[in-house]
C-alpha positions in Angstrom: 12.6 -48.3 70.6 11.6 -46.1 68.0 14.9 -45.5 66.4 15.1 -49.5 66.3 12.0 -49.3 64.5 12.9 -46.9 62.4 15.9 -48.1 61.1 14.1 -51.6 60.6 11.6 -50.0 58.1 14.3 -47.9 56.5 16.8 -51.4 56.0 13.4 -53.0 54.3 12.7 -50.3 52.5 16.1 -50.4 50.7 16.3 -53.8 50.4 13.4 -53.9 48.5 14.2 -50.9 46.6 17.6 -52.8 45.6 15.4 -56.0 44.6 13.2 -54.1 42.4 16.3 -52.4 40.8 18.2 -55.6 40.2 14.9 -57.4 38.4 14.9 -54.0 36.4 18.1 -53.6 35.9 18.1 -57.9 34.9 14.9 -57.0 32.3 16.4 -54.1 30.7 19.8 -56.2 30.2 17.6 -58.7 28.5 15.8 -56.3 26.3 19.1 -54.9 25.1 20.7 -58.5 24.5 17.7 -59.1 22.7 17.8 -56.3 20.5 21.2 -56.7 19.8 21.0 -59.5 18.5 21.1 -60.2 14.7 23.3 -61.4 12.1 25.1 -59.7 8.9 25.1 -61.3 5.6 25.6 -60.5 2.2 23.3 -62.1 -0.6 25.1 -62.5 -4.5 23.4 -62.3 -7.3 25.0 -63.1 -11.3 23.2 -62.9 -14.0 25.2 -63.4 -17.8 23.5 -61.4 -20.5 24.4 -60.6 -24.2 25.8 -56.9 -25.2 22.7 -54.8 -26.5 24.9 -52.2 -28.6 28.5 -52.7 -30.4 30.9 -49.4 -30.7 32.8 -50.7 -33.8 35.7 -47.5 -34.3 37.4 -48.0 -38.0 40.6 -46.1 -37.5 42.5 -45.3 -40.6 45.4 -42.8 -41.9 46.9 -41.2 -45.1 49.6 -39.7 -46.3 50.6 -36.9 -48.9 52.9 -34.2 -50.1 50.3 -31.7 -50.4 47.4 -30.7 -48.1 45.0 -30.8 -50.3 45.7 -34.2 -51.7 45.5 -35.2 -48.0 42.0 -34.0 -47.9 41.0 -35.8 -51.2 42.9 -39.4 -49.7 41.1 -38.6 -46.1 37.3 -38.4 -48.0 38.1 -40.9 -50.3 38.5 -43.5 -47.3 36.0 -42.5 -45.6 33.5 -42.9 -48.3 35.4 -46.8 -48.8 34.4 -47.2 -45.2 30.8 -46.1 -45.5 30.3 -48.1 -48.6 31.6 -51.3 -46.9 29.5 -50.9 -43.8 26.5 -50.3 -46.3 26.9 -53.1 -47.9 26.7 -55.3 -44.6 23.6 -53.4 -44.0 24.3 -50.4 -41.5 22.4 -47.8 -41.2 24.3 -44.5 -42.5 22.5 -42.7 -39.9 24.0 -45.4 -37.2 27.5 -43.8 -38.6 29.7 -41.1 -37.5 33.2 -39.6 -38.6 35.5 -37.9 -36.5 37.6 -34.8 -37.7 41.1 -35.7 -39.0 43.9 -35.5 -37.1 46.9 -34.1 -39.4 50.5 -33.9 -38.6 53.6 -32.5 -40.5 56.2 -34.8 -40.3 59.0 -32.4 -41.3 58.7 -30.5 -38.6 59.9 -33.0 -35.7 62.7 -34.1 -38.4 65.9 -32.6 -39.6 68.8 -33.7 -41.7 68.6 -36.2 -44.3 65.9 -38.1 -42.6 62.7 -36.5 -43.8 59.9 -38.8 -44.5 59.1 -39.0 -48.4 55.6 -37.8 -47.7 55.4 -34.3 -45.2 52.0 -35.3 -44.1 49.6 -37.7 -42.6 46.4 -37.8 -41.2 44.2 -40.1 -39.8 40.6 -40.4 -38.8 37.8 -42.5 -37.4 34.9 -44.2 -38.8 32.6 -45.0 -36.0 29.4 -47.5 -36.3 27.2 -47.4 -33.2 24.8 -50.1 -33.9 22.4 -53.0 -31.6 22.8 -54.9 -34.5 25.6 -57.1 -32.5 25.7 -60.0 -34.4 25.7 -58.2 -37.7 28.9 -56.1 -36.5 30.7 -59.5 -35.5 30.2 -61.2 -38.8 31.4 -58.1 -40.6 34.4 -57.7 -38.4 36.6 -60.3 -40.1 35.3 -58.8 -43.5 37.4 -55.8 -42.8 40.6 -57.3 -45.3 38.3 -56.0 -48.4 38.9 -52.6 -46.9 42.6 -53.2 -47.2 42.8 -54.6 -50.5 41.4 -51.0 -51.5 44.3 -49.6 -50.4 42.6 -48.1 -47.1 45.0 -48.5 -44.3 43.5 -49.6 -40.9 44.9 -48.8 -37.9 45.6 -52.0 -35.4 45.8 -49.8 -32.2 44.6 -51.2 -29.2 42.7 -47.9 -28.6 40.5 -48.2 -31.2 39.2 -51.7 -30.5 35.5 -52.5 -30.7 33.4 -52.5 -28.1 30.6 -54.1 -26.9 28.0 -52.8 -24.2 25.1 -54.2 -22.4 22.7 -50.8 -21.7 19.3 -52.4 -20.7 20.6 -52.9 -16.5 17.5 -51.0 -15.4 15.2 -53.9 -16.7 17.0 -56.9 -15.2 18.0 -55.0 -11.3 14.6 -55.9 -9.8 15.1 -59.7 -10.2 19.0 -59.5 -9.3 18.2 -57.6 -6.2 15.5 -60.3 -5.4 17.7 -63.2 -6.3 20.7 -61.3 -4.0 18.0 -60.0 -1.3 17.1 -64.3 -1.4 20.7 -65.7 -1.6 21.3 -63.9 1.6 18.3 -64.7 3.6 19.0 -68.9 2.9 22.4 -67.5 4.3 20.8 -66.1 7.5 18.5 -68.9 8.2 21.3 -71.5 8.0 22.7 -69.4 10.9 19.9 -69.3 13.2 19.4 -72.9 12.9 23.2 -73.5 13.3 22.5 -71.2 16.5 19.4 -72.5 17.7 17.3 -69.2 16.9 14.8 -68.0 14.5 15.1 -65.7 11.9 13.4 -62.2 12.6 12.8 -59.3 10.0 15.5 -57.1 8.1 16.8 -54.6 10.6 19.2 -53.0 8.2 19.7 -53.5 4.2 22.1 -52.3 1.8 22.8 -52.3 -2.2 25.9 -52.6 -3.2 27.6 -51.4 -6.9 26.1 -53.1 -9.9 29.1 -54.3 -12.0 28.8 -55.2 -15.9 32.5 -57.1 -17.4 33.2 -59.0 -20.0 32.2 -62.9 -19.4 35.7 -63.1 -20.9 38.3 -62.1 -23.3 37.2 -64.3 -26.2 33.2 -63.3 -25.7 33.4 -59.6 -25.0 29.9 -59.2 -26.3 28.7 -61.5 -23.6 28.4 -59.7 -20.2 28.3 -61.2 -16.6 26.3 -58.5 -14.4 26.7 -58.8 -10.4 25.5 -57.2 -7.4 25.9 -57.9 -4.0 23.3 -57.0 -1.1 24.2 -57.0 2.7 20.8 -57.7 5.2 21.0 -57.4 8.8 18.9 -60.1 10.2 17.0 -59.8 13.9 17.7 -63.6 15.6 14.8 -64.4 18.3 14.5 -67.1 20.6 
């Protein structure tokens, strides 16, 4: 009698040790589903914005028979550059010269196919300037320099530039205007899935990225950044 006793209190005693477990184990499932749930989006943000500073390179070369005439061709050019620039109203102290680059020609050719002058050299005229509208008016001046006999290089490597340096001022608004876009994103899915929209979980910033708008308006920049938010959904 007592063992059937016993064993009665011990089969209750489990059973409601395995109904206690099962509603715990049942809560903590729910707690975790809960927390797991969320959704990922990324927010955009473009913003166009017009080039601050231009890099304007004026690439030019010379040749001679002697070194020294070189020299005098070389600084005679550069002083035509520096006048021209002047007179479009740079700044001399927004100009800078590279050193010349100077070659012998004879010595890479043999026979009876020597060039008529042995030398050239060649240097660069740069213009660093936030005067950008200035620099593109005077850019299709440049066929004065020519008619005085200095020869301009056409490379592609020594095309102007234009740069937009001024991102610190605009990236608060963009990240707000990205942090935004994604958030409408976000609450289009928990209405779609019949929840509400909780608070940020998780949030990154992605690269800032400055290009040209597009090859014709290089001076014109399109900045963009993209922002991904992790979302809590509730019911």
């Amino acid at each position: 009698m007592d063992r059937t006793l016993q064993g009665l209190v011990l089969g209750a005693l489990v059973a409601g040790g395995l109904v206690w477990g099962g509603s715990y184990v049942k809560e903590a499932a729910q707690v975790w589903q809960d927390a797991n749930r969320s959704v990922i989006v990324k927010g955009l943000a473009e913003r166009e914005v017009q080039a601050n500073v231009a890099l304007w390179p004026l690439h030019y070369s010379v040749t001679a028979n002697v070194l020294s005439e070189l020299q005098s061709e070389l600084a005679k050019d550069e002083q035509t550059i520096r006048s021209f620039l002047g007179e479009h109203g740079f700044d001399d102290s927004n100009i800078s010269v590279t050193p010349p680059q100077v070659q012998d020609r004879y010595a890479n050719n043999y026979g009876d196919s020597l060039p008529q002058e042995r030398y050239s050299g060649e240097a660069t005229v740069l213009l660093r300037s936030p005067r950008v509208a200035e620099v593109k008016a005077a850019m299709p001046q440049t066929s004065t320099l020519v008619r005085e006999g200095v020869l301009l290089s056409p490379n592609y490597e020594y095309r102007i530039e234009f740069l937009f340096t001024d991102l610190e001022k605009i990236k608060p608004g963009m990240i707000a205007a990205a942090t935004a876009d994604a958030r409408r994103a976000a609450q289009q899915f928990a209405e779609d899935s019949g929840s509400r929209l909780g608070s940020i979980k998780q949030a990154s910033q992605g690269y800032f990225s400055i290009e040209d708008l597009d090859s014709y308006t290089p001076d014109v920049k399109k900045v963009r950044v993209v922002t991904t938010i992790d979302y809590a959904l509730e019911e």
